[in-house]
One Martini backbone bead per residue (centre of mass of N, CA, C, O) as a GRO file, in nm:
protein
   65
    1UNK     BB    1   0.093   0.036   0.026
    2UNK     BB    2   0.085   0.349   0.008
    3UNK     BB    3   0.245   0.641   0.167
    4UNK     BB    4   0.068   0.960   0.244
    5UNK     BB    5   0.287   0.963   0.519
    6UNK     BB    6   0.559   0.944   0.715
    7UNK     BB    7   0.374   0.832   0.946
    8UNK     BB    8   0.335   0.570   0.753
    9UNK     BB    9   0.622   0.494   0.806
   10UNK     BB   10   0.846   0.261   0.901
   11UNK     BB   11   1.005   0.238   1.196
   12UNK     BB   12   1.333   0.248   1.052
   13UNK     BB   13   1.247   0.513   0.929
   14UNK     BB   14   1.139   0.721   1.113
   15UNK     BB   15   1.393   0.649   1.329
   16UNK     BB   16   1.639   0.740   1.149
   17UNK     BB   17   1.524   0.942   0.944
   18UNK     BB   18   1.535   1.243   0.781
   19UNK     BB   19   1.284   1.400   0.672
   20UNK     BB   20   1.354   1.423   0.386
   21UNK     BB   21   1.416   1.111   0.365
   22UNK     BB   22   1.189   1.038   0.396
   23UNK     BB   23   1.034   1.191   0.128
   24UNK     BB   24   1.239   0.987  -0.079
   25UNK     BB   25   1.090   0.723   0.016
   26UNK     BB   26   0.807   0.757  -0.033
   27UNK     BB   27   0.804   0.838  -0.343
   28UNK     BB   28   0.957   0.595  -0.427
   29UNK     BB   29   0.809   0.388  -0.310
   30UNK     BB   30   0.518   0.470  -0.475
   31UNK     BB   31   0.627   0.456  -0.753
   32UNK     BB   32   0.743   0.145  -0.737
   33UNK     BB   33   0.453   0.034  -0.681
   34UNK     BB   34   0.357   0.120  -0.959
   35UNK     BB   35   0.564   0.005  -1.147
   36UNK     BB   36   0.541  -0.330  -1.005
   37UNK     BB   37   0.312  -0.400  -0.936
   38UNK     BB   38   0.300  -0.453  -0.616
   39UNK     BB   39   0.588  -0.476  -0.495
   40UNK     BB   40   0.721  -0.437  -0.190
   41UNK     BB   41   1.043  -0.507  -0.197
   42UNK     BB   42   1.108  -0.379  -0.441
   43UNK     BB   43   1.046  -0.085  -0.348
   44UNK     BB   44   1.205  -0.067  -0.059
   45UNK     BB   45   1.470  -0.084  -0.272
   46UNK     BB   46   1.463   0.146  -0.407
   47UNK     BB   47   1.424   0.393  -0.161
   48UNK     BB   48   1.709   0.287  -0.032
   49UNK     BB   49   1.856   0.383  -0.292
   50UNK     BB   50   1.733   0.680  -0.287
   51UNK     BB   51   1.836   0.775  -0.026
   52UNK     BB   52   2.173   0.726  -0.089
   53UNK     BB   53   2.203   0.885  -0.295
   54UNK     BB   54   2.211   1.139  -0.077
   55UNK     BB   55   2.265   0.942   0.189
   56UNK     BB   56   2.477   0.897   0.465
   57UNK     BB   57   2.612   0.650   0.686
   58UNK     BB   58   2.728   0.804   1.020
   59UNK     BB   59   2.753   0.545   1.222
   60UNK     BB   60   2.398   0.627   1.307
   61UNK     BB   61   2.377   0.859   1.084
   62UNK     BB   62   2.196   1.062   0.843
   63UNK     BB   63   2.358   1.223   0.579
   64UNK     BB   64   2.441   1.443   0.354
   65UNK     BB   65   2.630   1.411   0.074
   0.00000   0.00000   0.00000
């Protein structure tokens, strides 16, 4: 199910990622869900893809590259 809002990011989400990083896992999420026909592992594989791209974790936290 595509995500509306940030609050209703999967809890490994929303508790470590920074608000914008959010935002970047959630389109890429709903995008990727309908671009694979409801596949949602491969959605959160996406998601997580779209993160890394601007984003990388340093020791605890995720931080703009």
């Amino acid at each position: 199910m595509p995500y509306a809002s940030n609050n209703q990011l999967p809890a490994g989400v929303r508790d470590h990622l920074p608000a914008h990083a959010q935002d970047i896992y959630r389109e890429a999420f709903n995008h990727a869900l309908t671009e694979y026909g409801g596949d949602e592992p491969r959605a959160h594989r996406v998601a997580w893809g779209a993160v890394e791209h601007k984003y990388e974790k340093r020791g605890d936290q995720w931080v703009a590259k």
